[in-house]
KOLSEGU-783810 format. One line per field, with one value per residue (C-alpha): z, x, y; residue number from 1; residue in three letters. Coordinates in steps of 0.25 Angstrom, whole numbers. Example, Ala and Ser with C-alpha at 12.3 -4.5 7.8 and 13.67 -1.06 7.14 Angstrom:
// KOLSEGU-783810
up <- c(31,29)
east <- c(49,55)
north <- c(-18,-4)
num <- c(1,2)
residu <- c(ala,ser)
// end
This chain:
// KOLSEGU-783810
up <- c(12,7,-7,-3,-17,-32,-43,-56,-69,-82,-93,-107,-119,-124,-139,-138,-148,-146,-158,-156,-150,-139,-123,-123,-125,-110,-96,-82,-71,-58,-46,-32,-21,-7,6,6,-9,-18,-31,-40,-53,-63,-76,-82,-98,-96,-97,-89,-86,-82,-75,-66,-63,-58,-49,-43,-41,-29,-20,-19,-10,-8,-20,-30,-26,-32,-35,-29,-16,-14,-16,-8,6,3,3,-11,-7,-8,-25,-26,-13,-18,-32,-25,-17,-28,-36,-27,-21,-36,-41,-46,-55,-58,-59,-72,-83,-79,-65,-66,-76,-66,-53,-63,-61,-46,-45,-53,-45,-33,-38,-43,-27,-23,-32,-30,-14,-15,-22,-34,-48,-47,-55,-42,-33,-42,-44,-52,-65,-77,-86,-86,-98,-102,-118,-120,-133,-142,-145,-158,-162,-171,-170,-185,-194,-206,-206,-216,-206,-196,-202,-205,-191,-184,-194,-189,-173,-176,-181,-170,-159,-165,-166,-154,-150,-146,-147,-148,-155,-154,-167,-161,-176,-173,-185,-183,-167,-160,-155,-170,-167,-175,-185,-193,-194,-204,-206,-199,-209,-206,-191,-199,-209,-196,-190,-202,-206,-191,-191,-206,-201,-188,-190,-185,-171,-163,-157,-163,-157,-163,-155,-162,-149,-151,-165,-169,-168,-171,-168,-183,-188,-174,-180,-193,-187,-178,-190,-197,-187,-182,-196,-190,-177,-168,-153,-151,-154,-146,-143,-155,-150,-140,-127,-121,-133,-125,-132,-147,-138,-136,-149,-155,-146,-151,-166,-166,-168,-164,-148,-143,-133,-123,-111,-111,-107,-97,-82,-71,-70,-70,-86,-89,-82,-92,-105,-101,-96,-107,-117,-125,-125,-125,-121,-108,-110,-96,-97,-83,-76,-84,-78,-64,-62,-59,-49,-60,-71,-63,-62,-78,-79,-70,-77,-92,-85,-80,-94,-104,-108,-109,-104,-113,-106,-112,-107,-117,-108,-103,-97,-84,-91,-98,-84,-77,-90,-87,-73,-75,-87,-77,-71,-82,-90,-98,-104,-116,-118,-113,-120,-121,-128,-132,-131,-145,-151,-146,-147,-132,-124,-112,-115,-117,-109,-97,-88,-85,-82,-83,-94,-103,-118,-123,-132,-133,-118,-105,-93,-81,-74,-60,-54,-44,-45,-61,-64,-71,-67,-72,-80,-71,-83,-92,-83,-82,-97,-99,-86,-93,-106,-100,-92,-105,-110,-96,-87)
east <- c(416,409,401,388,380,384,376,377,373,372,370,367,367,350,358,366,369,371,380,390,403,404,403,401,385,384,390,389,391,394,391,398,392,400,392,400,390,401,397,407,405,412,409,414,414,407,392,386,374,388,395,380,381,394,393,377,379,377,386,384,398,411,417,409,401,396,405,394,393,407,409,396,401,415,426,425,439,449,444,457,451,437,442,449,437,428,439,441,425,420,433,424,415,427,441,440,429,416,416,430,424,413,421,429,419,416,431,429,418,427,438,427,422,437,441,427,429,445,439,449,449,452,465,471,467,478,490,495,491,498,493,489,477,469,470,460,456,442,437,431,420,409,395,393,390,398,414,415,406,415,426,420,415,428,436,426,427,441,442,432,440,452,444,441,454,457,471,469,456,455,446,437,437,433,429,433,430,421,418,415,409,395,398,408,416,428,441,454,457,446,452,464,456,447,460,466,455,455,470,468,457,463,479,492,491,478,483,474,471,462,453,449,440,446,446,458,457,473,484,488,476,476,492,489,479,489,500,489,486,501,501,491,499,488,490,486,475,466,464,464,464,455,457,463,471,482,492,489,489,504,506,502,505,519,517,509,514,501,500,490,480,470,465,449,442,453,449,460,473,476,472,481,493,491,489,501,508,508,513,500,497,503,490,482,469,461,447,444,432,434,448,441,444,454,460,464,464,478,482,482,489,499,504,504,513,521,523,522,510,498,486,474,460,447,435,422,412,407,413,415,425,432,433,438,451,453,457,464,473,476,485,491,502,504,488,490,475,462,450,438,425,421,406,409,414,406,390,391,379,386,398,391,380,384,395,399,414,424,432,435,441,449,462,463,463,454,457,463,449,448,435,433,432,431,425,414,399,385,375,362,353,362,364,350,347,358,354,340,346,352,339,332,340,343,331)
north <- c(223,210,207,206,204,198,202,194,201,193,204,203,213,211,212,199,191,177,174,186,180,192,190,205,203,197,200,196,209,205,215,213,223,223,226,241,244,243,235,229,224,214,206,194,188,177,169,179,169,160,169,172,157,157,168,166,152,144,135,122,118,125,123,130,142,154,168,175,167,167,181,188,189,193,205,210,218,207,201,193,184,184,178,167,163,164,155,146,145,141,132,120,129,139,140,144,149,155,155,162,173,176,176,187,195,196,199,210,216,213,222,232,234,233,246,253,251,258,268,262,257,241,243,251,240,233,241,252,257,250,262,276,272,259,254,246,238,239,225,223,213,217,212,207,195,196,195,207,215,211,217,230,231,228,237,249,245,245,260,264,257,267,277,277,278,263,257,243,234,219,212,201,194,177,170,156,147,148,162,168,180,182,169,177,164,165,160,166,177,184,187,194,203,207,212,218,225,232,234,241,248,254,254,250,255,251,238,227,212,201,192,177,172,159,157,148,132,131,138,140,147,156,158,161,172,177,179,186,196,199,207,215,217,214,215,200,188,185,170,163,149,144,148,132,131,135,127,133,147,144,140,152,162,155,157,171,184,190,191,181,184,177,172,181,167,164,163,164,169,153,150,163,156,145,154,161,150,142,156,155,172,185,192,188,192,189,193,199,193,180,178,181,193,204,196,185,196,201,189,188,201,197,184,191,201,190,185,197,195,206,207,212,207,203,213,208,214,225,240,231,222,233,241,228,229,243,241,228,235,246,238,228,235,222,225,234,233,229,225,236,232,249,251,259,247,234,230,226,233,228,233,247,248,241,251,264,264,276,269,280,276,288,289,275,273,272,278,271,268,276,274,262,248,243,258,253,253,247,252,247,250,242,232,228,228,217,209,209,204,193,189,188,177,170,172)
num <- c(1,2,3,4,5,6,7,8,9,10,11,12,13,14,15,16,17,18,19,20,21,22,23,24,25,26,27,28,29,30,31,32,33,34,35,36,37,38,39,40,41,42,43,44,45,46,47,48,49,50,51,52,53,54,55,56,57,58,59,60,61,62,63,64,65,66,67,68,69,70,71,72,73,74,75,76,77,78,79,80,81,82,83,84,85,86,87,88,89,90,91,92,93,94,95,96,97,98,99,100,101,102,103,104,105,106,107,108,109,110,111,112,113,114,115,116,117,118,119,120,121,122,123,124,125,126,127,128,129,130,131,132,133,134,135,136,137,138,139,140,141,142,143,144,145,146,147,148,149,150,151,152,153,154,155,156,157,158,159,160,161,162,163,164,165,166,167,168,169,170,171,172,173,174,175,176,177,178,179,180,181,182,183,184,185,186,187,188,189,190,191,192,193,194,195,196,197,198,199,200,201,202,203,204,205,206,207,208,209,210,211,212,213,214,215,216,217,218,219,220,221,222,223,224,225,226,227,228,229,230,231,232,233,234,235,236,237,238,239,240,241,242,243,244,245,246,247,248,249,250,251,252,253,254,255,256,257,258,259,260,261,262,263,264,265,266,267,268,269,270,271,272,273,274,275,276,277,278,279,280,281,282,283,284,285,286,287,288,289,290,291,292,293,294,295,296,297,298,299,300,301,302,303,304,305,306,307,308,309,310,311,312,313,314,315,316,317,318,319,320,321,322,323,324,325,326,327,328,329,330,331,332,333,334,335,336,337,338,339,340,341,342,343,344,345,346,347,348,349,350,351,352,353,354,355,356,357,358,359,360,361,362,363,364,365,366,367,368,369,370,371,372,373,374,375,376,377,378,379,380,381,382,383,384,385,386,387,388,389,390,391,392,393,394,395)
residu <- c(unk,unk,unk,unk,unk,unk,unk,unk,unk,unk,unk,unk,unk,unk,unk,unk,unk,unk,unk,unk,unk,unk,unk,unk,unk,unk,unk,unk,unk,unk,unk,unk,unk,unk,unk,unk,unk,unk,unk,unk,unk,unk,unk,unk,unk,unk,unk,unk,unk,unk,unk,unk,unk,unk,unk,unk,unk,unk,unk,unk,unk,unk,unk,unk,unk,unk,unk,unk,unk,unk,unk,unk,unk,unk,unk,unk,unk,unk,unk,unk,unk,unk,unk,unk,unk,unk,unk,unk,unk,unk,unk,unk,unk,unk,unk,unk,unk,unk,unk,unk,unk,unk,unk,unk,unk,unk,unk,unk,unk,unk,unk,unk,unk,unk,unk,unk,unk,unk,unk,unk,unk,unk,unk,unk,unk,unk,unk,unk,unk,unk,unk,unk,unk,unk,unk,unk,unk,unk,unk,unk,unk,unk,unk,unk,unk,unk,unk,unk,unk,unk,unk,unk,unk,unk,unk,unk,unk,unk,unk,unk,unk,unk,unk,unk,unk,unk,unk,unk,unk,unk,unk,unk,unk,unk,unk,unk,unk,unk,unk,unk,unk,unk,unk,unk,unk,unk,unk,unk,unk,unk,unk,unk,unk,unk,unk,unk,unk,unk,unk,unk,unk,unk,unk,unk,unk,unk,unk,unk,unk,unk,unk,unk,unk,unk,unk,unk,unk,unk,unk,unk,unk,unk,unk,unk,unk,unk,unk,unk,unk,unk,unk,unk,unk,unk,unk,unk,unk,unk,unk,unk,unk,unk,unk,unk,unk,unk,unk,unk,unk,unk,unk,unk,unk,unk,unk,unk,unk,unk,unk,unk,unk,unk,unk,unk,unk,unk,unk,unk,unk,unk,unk,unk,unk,unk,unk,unk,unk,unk,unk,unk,unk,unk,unk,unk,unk,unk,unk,unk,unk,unk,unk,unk,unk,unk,unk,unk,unk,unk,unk,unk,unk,unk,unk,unk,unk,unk,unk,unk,unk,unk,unk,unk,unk,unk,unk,unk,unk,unk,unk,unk,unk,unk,unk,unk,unk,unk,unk,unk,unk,unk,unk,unk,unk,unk,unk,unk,unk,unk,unk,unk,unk,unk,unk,unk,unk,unk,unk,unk,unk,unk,unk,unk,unk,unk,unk,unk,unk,unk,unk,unk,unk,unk,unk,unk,unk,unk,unk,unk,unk,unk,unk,unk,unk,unk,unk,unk,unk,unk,unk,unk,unk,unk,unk,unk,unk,unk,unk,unk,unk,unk,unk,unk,unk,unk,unk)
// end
């Protein structure tokens, strides 16, 4: 079997809103066909008009080529080869970052064909099943101008999201640094009376985690946070500091009773060997087409294991992110959740409109996934609307 054709798709939701602090608004979809017919697909969270470049790009010399001209031509079967010579066949433009997050998602669509041609969900191409059901987590982060709304509006996603029978909700809830979402800027109290409103609101036992997107610029006030919210018993924080601070993530993860999480911007298993290395984390938090892949994505899984950490991965896209967690938390025990962005709860056409996939949410849990490859298809139509959106803007 080779790969015979790359199609890059830059997508856009026509509604986006240029101030909103939300990566869920934009996509790039890659397709893989083979010269047998069979088609896979992966995303990645990233520029999409980026992550275009990286992958359509020409060669000009040996040492820094395009993804799609490296990969068309070759056996798609054998994905942990491919990353390898994708890696090493764009070293001066990657490495690391964007390149990285695009390569992500030609692996995915590698490991899509691998499970389709098996006849076999990817996660059976990996081991045996870790668990009978998938927990996943509803992540909140309403769409409004005014930090009393905001309140309201997270309180209600919050009942909803138990409601509808979730066990875990993470409270996006940035008013300070520079990712304030919607200019709801504020001081650092405001992070705690989000949280206590929604732990009020839905009781002791669904599991409740707290993202700041970077919000802290010293490892005291991110402290005093975290002191604040271990009343709450959240599950953990999510990345408080900037992502480099790796010495103030030490530090805190020294001082706070609240679990500390990161690592969604990470790219590699090598820059997880360094956060863990230097004790700066309880929860790994590898986002899977930015960390390049499953093939790194394993990796990760398998250092936390080594060191008692959990795994709970970013997935802010669409139902092709939140396949490719499903099959990865198949075969992670040391992953008590994953992240879901619920069409119910989010504003994201993309997320809605986009896939068909068999995922189906009941009693709290979702079903291992069964069919082949990721288990997850396009919505042609959909797909279309969004390319055109993203033509307008770009040309």
């Amino acid at each position: 079997m080779k790969v015979v054709d790359v199609r890059t798709h830059v997508l856009l939701d026509p509604g986006f809103d240029p101030d909103a602090t939300s990566s869920a608004q934009d996509t790039v979809v890659v397709e893989v066909e083979t010269d047998e017919g069979i088609v896979g697909i992966g995303e990645t969270d990233l520029n999409a008009w980026i992550a275009r470049a990286c992958i359509e790009a020409p060669a000009t010399h040996t040492m820094d080529r395009g993804l799609r001209e490296l990969l068309v031509g070759r056996d798609p079967l054998d994905p942990r080869a491919r990353w390898q010579e994708l890696y090493v066949g764009t070293a001066m433009t990657g490495r690391r970052g964007a390149l990285i997050h695009a390569l992500g998602a030609l692996e995915i669509a590698l490991w899509d064909i691998c499970g389709k041609a098996a006849g076999v969900p990817c996660w059976r191409l990996w081991g045996e099943p870790a668990r009978e059901t998938l927990t996943p987590y509803a992540s909140l982060q309403p769409e409004v101008s005014s930090f009393d709304a905001y309140v309201r509006s997270m309180v209600d996603w919050g009942v909803r999201a138990r409601d509808l029978g979730f066990r875990a909700v993470k409270c996006e809830a940035t008013f300070s640094g520079p990712y304030v979402h919607k200019g709801l800027r504020g001081p650092d109290e405001n992070v705690v009376e989000v949280a206590a409103a929604v732990r009020e609101a839905v009781g002791p036992e669904l599991a409740l985690m707290v993202d700041v997107q970077y919000a802290f610029d010293t490892v005291d006030r991110a402290a005093a946070c975290a002191d604040a919210l271990a009343e709450l018993d959240v599950f953990f924080l999510e990345t408080p500091l900037w992502v480099d601070d790796l010495d103030g993530y030490a530090e805190l993860r020294r001082r706070s009773p609240t679990p500390i999480a990161q690592g969604e911007w990470l790219s590699t298993h090598f820059e997880f060997d360094t956060l863990v290395e230097r004790g700066c984390v309880d929860v790994v938090q590898p986002d899977i087409g930015r960390v390049g892949g499953f093939t790194e994505a394993l990796r990760v899984c398998e250092l936390a294991r080594r060191n008692d950490l959990l795994v709970v991965p970013h997935a802010w896209k669409t139902g092709i992110s939140v396949a490719a967690a499903a099959q990865l938390a198949m075969v992670v025990p040391h992953m008590p959740f994953f992240e879901f962005l619920p069409a119910e709860l989010c504003e994201s056409r993309l997320r809605k409109e986009l896939t068909l996939d068999e995922l189906v949410f009941e009693d709290g849990v979702l079903r291992p996934p069964e069919r082949p490859g990721l288990g997850v298809e396009l919505h042609l139509d959909a797909l279309a609307r969004f390319e055109e959106a993203a033509r307008a803007i770009s040309g």
